[in-house]
N, C-alpha and C positions, 0 to 999 in steps of 0.2 A: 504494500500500500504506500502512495505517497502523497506526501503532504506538500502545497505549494506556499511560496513565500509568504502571498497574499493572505492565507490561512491562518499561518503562524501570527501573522502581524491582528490578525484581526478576530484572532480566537480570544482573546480575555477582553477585547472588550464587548462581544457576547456578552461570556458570562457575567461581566459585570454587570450589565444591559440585566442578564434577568437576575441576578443577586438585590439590584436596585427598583427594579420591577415589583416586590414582593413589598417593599416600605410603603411609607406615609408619603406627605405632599412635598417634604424635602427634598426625596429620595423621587418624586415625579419629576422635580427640576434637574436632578441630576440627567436622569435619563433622557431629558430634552438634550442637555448639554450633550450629552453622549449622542446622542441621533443627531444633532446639529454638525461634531466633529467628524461622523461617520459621511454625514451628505458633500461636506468639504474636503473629505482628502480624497484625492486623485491615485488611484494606486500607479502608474504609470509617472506621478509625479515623486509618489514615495523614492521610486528607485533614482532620484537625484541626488540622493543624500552619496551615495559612491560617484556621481558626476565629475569629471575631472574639469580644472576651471580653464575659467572660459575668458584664457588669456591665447589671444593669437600673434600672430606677426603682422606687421605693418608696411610689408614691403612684398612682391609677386618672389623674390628670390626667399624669403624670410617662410614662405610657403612653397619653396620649392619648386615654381609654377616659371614657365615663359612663354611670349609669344613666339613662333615660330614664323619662316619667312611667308606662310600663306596665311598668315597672321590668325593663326590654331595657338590656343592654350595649350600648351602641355607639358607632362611635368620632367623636370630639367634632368633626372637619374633616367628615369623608366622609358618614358616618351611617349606616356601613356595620357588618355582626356582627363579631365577635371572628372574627380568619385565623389559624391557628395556622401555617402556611406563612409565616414571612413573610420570610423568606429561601429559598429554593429549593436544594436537596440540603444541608441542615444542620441535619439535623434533630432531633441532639440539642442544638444551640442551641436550635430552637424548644421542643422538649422543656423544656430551661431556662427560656426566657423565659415559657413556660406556668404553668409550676411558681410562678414569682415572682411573675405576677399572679396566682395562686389563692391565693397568702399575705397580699397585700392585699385579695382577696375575703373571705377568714376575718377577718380583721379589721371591715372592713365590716361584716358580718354581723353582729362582736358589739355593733358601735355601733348598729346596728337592733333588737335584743334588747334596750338597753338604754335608747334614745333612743324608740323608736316604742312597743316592745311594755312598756317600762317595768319589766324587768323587773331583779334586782338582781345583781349578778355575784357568787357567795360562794367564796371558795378555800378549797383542800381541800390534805391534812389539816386538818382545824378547832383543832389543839394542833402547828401547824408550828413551827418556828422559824425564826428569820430568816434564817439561811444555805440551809434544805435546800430543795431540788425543789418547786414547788409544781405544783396545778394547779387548776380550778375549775369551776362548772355556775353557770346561769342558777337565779332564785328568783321569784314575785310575791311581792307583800308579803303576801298571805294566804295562800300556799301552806302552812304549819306549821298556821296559824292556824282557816282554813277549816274548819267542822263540818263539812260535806256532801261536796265529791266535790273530788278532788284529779285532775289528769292529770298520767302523767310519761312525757317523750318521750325517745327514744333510737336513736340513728340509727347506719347502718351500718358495716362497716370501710373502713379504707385513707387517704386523707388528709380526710377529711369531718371536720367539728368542730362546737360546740355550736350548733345553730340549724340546720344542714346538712340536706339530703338527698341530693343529688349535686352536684359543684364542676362539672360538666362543663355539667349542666343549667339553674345559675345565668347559666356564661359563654354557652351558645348558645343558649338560652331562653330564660328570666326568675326572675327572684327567687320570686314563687310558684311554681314548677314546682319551684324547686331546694332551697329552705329550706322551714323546720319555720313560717316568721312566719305565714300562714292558719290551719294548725293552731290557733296561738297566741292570735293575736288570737279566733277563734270561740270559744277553752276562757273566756277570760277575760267574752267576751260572755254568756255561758251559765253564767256564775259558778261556775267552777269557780279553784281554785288552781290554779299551774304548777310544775314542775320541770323543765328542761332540763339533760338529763344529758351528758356534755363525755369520754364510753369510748376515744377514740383520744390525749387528751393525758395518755398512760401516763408520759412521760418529757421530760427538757428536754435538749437537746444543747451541748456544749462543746469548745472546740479542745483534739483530745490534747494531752498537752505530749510534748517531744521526749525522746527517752530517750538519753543517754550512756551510749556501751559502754565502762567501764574495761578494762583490758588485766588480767590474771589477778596478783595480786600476785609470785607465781612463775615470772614467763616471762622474769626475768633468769636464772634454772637452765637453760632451755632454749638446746641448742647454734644456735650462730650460723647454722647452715645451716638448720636446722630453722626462725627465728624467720624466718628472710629467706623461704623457702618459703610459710608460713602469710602473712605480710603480702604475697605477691606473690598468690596465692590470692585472699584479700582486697577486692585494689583490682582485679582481675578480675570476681569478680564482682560490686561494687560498680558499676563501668565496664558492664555488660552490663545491669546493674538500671537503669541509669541512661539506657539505650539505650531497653529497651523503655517506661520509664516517658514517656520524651520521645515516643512516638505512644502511647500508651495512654491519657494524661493531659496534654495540653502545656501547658494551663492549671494549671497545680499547684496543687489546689485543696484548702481546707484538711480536713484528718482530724479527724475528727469522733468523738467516745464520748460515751453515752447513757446519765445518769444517772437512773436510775428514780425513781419518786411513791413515797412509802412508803404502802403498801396500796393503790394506783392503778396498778400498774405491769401491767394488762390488763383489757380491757373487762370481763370479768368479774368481775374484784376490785373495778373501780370502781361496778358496780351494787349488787355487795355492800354495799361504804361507804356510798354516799350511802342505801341500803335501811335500815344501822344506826342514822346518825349523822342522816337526814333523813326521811325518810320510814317509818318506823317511830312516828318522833315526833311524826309530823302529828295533826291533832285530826278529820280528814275521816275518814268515816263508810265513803267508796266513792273505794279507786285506782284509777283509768286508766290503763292501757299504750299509749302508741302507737310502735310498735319497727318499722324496718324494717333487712328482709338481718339482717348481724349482729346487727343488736338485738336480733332477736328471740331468739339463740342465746345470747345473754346474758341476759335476761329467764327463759329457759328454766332456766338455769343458776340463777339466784338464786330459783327456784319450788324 
């Protein structure tokens, strides 16, 4: 006969479930708490407690990863594609460790925009100030300038950034399949201006800061039974917060708030702007859309 993890982990508190079942009304609120605990833990989340952290590299050699000349991920020993398995049953690690080389793919991407396709990076708002939220699109140098035809590209939602088409298609495909650079290179061929538009960097993230709860100025009024009550309360359910936080998150990983782009704070404000403050102002005779998925619903929107 054998017994699974999930068993083991969840056999006394059963029994506690019916030890406590047989009491008074005390022992009915325990059992709340106990079916409360039970509705909350994820057993799939339990086995994070062995998760290994979720510290990655910062760099495509740092993951062992390179472009190749047909400009194929793959990995720099083996010569094999991007695995996203690469741990087995952990797969919100893998999840993670995906997540982090697509943030060094964005990167990438903008050094090829910048280094290959030549093009100039301009941040937005154009009147920022030094402290606030910025963010930015891709320019040629005759994009303003250019009498005849300007193209301006704008690519889908979700984690895609300037130059993008799909993150998924860059890592297990190739860089033409996945990025806007073919587009790019032939508009420039064909003498047109460019603008690469950058709708999903609506906002910049920051670590919350912590908040300290003072005690009420008046809660020396409050009788001694009453205060000892509420503080016992309190570190209860502090203690139980504390419980399920330890399998729902055992990496305590930092809390995060999302300071918005002033007038970039959604793909559609941001087509707005750059339509005011760049393209409105251009001297080209004939714009070019090229919008995929969301773009185009944004394009839609500033028509």
């Amino acid at each position: 006969m054998s017994i699974s993890l999930s068993s083991l982990i969840l056999l006394p508190i059963w029994i506690s479930m019916a030890q406590i079942q047989q009491g008074g009304p005390d022992e009915k609120e325990k059992t709340t708490a106990l079916k409360d605990l039970l509705s909350r833990i994820d057993l799939d989340e339990l086995m994070k407690k062995d998760e290994p952290p979720l510290d990655f590299p910062d760099t495509l050699e740092g993951f062992e990863y390179a472009f190749n000349e047909k400009g194929q991920l793959r990995h720099i020993k083996t010569g094999e594609p991007f695995v996203f398995n690469y741990r087995e049953d952990l797969h919100r690690w893998n999840q993670k460790r995906y997540e982090a080389l697509g943030e060094i793919i964005t990167k990438y991407v903008y050094e090829l925009l910048e280094k290959d396709c030549n093009l100039k990076k301009i941040s937005i708002p154009v009147d920022a100030t030094e402290s606030e939220p910025k963010s930015f699109i891709f320019m040629s140098e005759d994009a303003l300038t250019n009498p005849q035809k300007l193209m301006v590209l704008i690519h889908g939602s979700g984690v895609v950034r300037a130059g993008q088409w799909a993150r998924r298609l860059i890592i297990n495909e190739d860089l033409d399949s996945g990025t806007q650079i073919p587009f790019i290179k032939r508009a420039m061929d064909e003498g047109y201006g460019v603008i690469v538009l950058n709708p999903n960097e609506n906002y910049i993230e920051v670590e919350k800061p912590k908040i300290r709860v003072k005690s009420s100025s008046d809660s020396s009024y409050e009788p001694a039974e009453k205060r000892e009550r509420k503080d016992k309360v309190s570190k209860e359910t502090k203690k139980r917060r504390d419980f399920y936080e330890k399998y729902r998150n055992p990496q305590r990983e930092k809390e995060m708030m999302q300071l918005y782009i002033r007038e970039n704070g959604s793909p559609e404000e941001h087509a707005v702007y750059v339509w005011d403050h760049f393209i409105a102002q251009s001297a080209a005779e004939n714009v070019f859309f090229v919008a995929h998925s969301y773009g185009g619903l944004a394009f839609v929107e500033l028509v």
